[in-house]
C-alpha positions as CSV (number, residue, x, y, z in Angstrom):
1,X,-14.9,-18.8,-57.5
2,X,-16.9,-16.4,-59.4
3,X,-14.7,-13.6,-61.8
4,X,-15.9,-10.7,-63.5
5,X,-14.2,-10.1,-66.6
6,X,-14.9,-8.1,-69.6
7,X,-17.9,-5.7,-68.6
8,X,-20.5,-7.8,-67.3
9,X,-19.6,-11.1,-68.7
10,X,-19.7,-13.8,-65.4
11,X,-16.8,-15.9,-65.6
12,X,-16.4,-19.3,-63.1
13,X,-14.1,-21.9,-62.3
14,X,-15.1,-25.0,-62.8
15,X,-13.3,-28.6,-63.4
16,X,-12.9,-27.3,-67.1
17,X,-10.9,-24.5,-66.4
18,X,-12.5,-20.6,-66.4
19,X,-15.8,-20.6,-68.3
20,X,-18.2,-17.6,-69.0
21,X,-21.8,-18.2,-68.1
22,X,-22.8,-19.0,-71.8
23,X,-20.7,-22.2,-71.8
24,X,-22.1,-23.1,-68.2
25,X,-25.6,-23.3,-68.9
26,X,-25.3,-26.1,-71.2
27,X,-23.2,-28.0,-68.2
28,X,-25.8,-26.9,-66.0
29,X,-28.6,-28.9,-68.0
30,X,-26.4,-31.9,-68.3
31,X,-26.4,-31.7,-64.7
32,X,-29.7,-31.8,-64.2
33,X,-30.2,-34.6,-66.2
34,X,-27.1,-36.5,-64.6
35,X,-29.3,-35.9,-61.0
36,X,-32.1,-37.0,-62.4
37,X,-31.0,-39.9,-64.0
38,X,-29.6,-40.9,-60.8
39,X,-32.6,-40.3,-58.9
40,X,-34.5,-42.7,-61.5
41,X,-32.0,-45.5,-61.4
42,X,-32.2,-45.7,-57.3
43,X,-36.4,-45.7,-57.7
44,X,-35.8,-48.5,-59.7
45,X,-33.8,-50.5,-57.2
46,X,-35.9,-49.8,-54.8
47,X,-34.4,-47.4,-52.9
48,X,-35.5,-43.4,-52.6
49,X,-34.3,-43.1,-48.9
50,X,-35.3,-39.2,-48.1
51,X,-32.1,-38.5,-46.2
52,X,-28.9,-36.3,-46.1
53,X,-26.6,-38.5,-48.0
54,X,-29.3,-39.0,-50.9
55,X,-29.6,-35.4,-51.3
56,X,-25.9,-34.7,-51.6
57,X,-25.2,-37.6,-53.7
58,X,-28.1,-36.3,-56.1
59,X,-26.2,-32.9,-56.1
60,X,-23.0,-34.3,-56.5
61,X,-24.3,-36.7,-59.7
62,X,-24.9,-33.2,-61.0
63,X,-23.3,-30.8,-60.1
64,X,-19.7,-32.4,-59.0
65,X,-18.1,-33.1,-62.2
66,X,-18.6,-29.4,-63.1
67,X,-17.7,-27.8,-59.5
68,X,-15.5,-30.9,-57.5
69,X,-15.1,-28.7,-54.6
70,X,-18.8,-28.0,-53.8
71,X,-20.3,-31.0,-55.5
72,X,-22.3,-33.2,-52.4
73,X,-21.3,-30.6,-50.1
74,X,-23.1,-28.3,-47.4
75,X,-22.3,-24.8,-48.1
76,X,-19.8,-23.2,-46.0
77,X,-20.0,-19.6,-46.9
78,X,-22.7,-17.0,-45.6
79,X,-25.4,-16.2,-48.4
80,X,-28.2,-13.8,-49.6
81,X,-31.1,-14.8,-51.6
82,X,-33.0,-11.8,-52.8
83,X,-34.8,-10.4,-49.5
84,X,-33.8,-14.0,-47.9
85,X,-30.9,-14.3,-45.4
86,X,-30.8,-18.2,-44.8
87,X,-29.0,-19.7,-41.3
88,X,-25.5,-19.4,-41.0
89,X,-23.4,-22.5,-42.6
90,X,-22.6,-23.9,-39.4
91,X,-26.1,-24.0,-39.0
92,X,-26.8,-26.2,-41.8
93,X,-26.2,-29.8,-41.1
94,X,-28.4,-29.9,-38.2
95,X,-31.0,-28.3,-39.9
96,X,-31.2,-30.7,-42.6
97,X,-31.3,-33.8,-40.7
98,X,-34.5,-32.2,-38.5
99,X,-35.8,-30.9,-41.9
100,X,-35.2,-34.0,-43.3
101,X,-36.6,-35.9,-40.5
102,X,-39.6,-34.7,-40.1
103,X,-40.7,-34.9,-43.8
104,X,-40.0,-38.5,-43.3
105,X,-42.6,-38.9,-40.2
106,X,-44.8,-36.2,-42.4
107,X,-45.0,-38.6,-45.7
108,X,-45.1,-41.7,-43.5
109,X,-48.8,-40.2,-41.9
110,X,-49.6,-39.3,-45.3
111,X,-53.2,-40.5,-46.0
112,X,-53.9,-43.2,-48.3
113,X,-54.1,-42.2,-52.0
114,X,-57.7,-43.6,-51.6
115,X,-58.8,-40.9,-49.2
116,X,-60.4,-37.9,-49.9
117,X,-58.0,-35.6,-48.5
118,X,-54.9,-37.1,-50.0
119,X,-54.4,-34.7,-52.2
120,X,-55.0,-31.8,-50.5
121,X,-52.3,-32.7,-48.3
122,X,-49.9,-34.0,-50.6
123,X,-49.7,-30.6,-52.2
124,X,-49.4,-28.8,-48.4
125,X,-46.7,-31.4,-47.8
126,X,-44.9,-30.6,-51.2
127,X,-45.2,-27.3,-50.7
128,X,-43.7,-27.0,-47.1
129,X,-40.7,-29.7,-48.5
130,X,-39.8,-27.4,-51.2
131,X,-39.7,-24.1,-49.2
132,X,-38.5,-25.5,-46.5
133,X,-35.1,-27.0,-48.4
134,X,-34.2,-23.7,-49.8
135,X,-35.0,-21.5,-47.0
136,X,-32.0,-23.5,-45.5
137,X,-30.2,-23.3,-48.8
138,X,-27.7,-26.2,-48.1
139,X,-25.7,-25.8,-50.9
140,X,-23.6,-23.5,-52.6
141,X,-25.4,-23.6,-56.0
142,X,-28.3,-25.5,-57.3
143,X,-30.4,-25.3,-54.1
144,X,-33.7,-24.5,-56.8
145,X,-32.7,-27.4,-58.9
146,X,-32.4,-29.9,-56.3
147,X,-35.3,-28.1,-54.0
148,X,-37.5,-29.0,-56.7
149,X,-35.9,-32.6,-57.3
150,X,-36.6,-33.0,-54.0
151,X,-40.8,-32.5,-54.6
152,X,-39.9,-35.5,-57.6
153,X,-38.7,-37.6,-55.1
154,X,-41.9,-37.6,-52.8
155,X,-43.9,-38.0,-55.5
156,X,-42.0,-41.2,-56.9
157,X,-41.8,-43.0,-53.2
158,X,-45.7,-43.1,-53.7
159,X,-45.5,-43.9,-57.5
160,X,-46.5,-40.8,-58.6
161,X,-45.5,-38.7,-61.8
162,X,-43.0,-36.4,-62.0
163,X,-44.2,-32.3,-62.2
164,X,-42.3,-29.3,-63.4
165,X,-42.8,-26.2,-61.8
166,X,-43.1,-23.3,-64.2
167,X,-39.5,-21.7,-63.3
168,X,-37.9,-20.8,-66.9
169,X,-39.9,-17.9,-68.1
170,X,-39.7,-14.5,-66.6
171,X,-43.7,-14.8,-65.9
172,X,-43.2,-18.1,-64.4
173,X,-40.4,-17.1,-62.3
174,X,-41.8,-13.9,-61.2
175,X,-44.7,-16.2,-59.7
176,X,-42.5,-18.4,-58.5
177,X,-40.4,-16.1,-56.4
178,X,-43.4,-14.6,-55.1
179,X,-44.8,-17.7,-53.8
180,X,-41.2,-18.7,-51.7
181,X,-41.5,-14.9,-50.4
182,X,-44.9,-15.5,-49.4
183,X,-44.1,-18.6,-48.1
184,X,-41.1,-16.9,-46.1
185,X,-44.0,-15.1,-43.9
186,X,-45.8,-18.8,-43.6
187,X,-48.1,-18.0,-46.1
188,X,-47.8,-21.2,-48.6
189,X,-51.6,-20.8,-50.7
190,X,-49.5,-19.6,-53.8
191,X,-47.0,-22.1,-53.7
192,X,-49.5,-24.9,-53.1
193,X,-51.6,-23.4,-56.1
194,X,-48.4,-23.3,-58.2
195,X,-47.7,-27.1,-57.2
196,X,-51.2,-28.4,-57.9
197,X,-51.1,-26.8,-61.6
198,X,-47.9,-28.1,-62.0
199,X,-49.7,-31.7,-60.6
200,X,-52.6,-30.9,-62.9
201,X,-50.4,-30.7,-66.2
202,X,-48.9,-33.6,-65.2
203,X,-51.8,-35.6,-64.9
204,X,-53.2,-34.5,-67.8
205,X,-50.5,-35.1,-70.0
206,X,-50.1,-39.0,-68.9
207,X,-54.3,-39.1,-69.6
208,X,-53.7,-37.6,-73.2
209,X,-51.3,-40.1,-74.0
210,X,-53.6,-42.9,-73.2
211,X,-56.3,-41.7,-75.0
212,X,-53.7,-41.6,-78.2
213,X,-53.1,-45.1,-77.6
């Protein structure tokens, strides 16, 4: 439950009792980490299975201990984002697990990382993953955060780093929001550019730290 309280402070009810935003964000990075370090210590048993229950048990790792009553669940309210109106909450479920199967069949066609379109594709595939997951918006909260987990997880089932889209700063998001709307009207070139500089930087920075070694 969201409360607005004293002007245009945002207040929220969480597990620790009625916090203004200021005191959520912090929560909100712990979370993050908490979902990633999940995510990490199931690649290193082995196991990355790209399914329903593995994404809400990511967001519940996260996000639960913060909000118990959406944490690892499907949204069951109606929402808005910006000039998107994603599917109705009843909706949802099936969605995901036809979403969610064919990026399976998707990655398992994926080219070899030998062949010369590989990456071309991987960053189509990424792409489509990521917009995709939020235009059905699952969850309550987080959708962004664990959309883009989501893109880490592909990457890691083929031993791949990690990337970071460029989400935090107003230019970065402004870029980033325009991309999802383009991608809205099937137009995915600036969100396949966005995720190829993101795979860029990442690639860089592991080949800069071997030639410090």
């Amino acid at each position: 439950m969201t409360k607005k309280l004293l002007g245009e402070t945002t207040y929220k009810q969480t597990a620790l009792g009625i916090i203004p935003r200021s005191q959520l964000i912090p929560l909100e990075v712990e979370g993050i980490k908490r979902a990633w370090d999940f995510v990490l210590q199931q690649k290193v048993n082995g196991r990355l299975p790209v399914t329903v229950s593995f994404l809400k048990r990511i967001h519940r790792e996260g996000f639960g201990w913060i909000f118990p009553e959406a944490g690892g669940k499907f949204r069951t309210l109606e929402v808005s984002v910006s000039r998107h109106t994603p599917p109705k909450s009843y909706e949802v479920p099936q969605l995901m697990e036809g979403f969610l199967r064919d990026l399976r069949v998707r990655m398992r066609y994926l080219p070899g990382i030998d062949h010369e379109t590989f990456l071309s594709e991987l960053i189509a595939l990424l792409a489509w993953a990521h917009h995709w997951f939020l235009w059905i918006h699952p969850f309550q909260d987080y959708n962004g955060r664990i959309g883009r987990l989501l893109i880490n997880i592909i990457l890691l089932s083929y031993d791949l780093p990690p990337i970071e889209l460029k989400v935090e700063t107003a230019t970065g998001r402004k870029r980033y929001i325009e991309a999802l709307q383009l991608a809205d009207d099937h137009r995915f070139e600036k969100l396949e550019q966005l995720v190829s500089e993101a795979l860029n930087e990442a690639v860089e920075e592991i080949s800069s730290g071997q030639n410090k070694k």
